[in-house]
Steps between C-alpha positions, in 0.01 A plus 500: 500500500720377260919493614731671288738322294767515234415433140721273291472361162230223441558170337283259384582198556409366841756398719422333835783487808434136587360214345278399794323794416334364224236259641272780502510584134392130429765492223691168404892485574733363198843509574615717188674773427390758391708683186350829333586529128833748441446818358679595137592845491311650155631744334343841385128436507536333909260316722641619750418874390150327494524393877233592733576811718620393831294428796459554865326322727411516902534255747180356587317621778363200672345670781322687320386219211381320824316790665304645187401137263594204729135288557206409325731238324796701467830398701859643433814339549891702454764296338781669454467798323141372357185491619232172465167563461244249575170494363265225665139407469261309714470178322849479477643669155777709530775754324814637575710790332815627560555892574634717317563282208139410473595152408183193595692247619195272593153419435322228638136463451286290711392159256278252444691217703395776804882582547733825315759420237734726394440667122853686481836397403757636722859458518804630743864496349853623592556865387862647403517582847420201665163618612183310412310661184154419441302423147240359337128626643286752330709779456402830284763672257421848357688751340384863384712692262496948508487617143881557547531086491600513841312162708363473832420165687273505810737271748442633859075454616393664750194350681218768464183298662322225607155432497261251526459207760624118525119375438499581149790701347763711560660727268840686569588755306882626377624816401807617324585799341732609222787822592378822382139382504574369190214204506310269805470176537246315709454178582163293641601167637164336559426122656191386524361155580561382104753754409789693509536848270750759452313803337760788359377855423782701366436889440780737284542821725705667237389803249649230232425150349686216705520101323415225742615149525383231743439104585441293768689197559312236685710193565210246585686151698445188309605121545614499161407668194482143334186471712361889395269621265394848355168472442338763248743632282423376233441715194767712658779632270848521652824577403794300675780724690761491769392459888389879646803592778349696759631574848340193636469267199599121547686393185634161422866531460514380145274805425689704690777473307345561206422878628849536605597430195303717304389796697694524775289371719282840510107479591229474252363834591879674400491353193190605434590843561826471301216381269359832479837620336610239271435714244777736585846526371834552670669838388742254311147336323549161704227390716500382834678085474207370716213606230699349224528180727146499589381497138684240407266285761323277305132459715217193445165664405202278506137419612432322776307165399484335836197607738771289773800604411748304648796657679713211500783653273666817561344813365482860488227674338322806446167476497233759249117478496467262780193448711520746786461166742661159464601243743793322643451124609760281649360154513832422741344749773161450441460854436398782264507919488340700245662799416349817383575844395415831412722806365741284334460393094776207553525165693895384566526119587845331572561098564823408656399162310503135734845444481567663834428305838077456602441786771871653469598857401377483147153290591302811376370676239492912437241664397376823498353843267711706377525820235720447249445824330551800678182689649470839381376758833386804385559781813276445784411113334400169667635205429267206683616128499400194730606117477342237742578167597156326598457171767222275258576230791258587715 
């Protein structure tokens, strides 16, 4: 039986108690610090009118985490307030995710040279408290919006189930639900022996329409993105635009500043829903500062020519019409991952460029699908998405 306990407000961001803690998220430890962008107060027409209602969470239950899923594969580990969930097969491969952020802080496949190699890039920095705050990963950012503009942003996963066995696959499977039964979220997390996949079904409860944003941010570990290719984009329009800040985004500081500058260092997925409204007027017929900024932006549109597209120079694109697989080699690791999709019409890739230090904080490059037009639910609707990251080492 579950133990009561008291419910107080949820945060996102992932803060651990010690650092010795950390050797069993297989992250990497720069010394940094870690600064979050400030916030500008807006005037009228306010983000922070558009902030998601808060949150509650409950303090794990390891006990009973251990008693019900623990096996076949599946360990659990409590760090601080967080849970680690390991995922392990037979021949080696394994996953682990954090609970309840539902942040995949490692994946390492089993590979040809008949050893694992970590896939993700993961990084721990100093919070404003002093406190160690984890980024980087795959991470999954999604935001529904009520017909009266008001957004919602699943942040506290609950674990729902785990089946399967460590022979072939295992799938865990995350649940989190909006207040008022307003929408649910589910996650799949799936790792087989040449995969890992997060599957999303998201389902409007409402009697009205609801708009739905997403992406997933997969930070895949590189030895330098002079040595890394993209291979089979090409024919792929994009459009050039600033580095997607999400709760667990890595962003070179020179970018970073750049948002701060601009938009006040708010997340893609808030200024897509200020999107939504730039069409409206202040009662004194001014619109809100930001949109004015933001369309004064002036973006690179283009076709990609290269089928290896280099990602030696930094870069932040937007990807239309591209294949729904392409590849990832870095010729410094030896290694490749093919990344696929389903669900989502756009492809985001970020470069930090080479002019960072070989296997440092910024030795990786971001990629993941994305939405960046609102999804329209219709009461009762399903919204189904998937994005994979498959092991061709084998």
């Amino acid at each position: 039986m579950a133990s009561t306990c008291t419910l107080k407000p949820l945060s996102n961001s992932i803060h651990l108690p010690r650092a010795n803690t950390l050797k069993h998220l297989d992250v990497t430890r720069p010394q940094l610090s870690f600064n979050r962008p400030p916030r500008r107060q807006r005037r009228r027409f306010s983000l922070q009118a558009l902030a998601p209602s808060a949150a509650v969470t409950v303090p794990i239950n390891m006990d009973y985490l251990v008693r019900e899923f623990s096996g076949h594969g599946v360990s659990f580990e409590s760090i601080g307030e967080s849970c680690v969930v390991e995922m392990a097969l037979d021949n080696g491969s394994l996953a682990k995710l954090m609970l309840p952020s539902g942040l995949i802080t490692s994946y390492k496949p089993f590979m040809w040279h008949g050893t694992t190699l970590e896939v993700l890039h993961t990084t721990v920095s100093e919070g404003e408290d002093g406190e160690a705050v984890i980024q980087g990963g795959v991470s999954m950012d999604f935001k529904c919006i009520n017909d009266g503009g008001m957004p919602w942003s699943p942040s506290n996963w609950t674990l729902r189930n785990v089946s399967g066995s460590s022979d072939k696959s295992i799938q865990i499977e995350l649940g989190s639900a909006a207040p008022e039964n307003m929408a649910e979220f589910k996650c799949v997390v799936t790792l087989r022996h040449n995969l890992l996949a997060s599957e999303f079904t998201v389902i409007n409860r409402r009697s009205s329409s609801l708009q739905l944003l997403g992406c997933v941010m997969n930070h895949l570990t590189v030895s330098t993105p002079d040595a890394t290719y993209a291979v089979g984009l090409q024919g792929s329009n994009y459009h050039g635009r600033r580095p997607i800040n999400t709760e667990f985004s890595i962003i070179p500081p020179d970018s970073d500043k750049k948002i701060s500058s601009t938009s006040g260092g708010e997340s893609w997925a808030q200024k897509a829903v200020r999107g939504l409204f730039s069409s409206w007027e202040t009662r004194d017929g001014m619109k809100d500062e930001a949109v004015e900024e933001d369309s004064m932006i002036e973006e690179s549109e283009g076709e990609e020519a290269d089928d290896y597209a280099h990602m030696t120079e930094e870069m932040c694109r937007i990807y239309m019409s591209a294949p729904r697989e392409f590849t990832v080699i870095d010729r410094g690791r030896r290694n490749s991952v093919a990344v696929g999709r389903s669900g989502f019409d756009d492809i985001y890739v970020l470069s930090p460029g080479s002019k960072h230090d070989w296997y440092g904080k910024y030795a990786y490059i971001c990629i993941g699908p994305t939405m960046q037009t609102p999804v329209s639910l219709a009461p009762g609707g399903t919204w189904k998405g998937a994005q994979y990251l498959h092991n061709p080492n084998l």
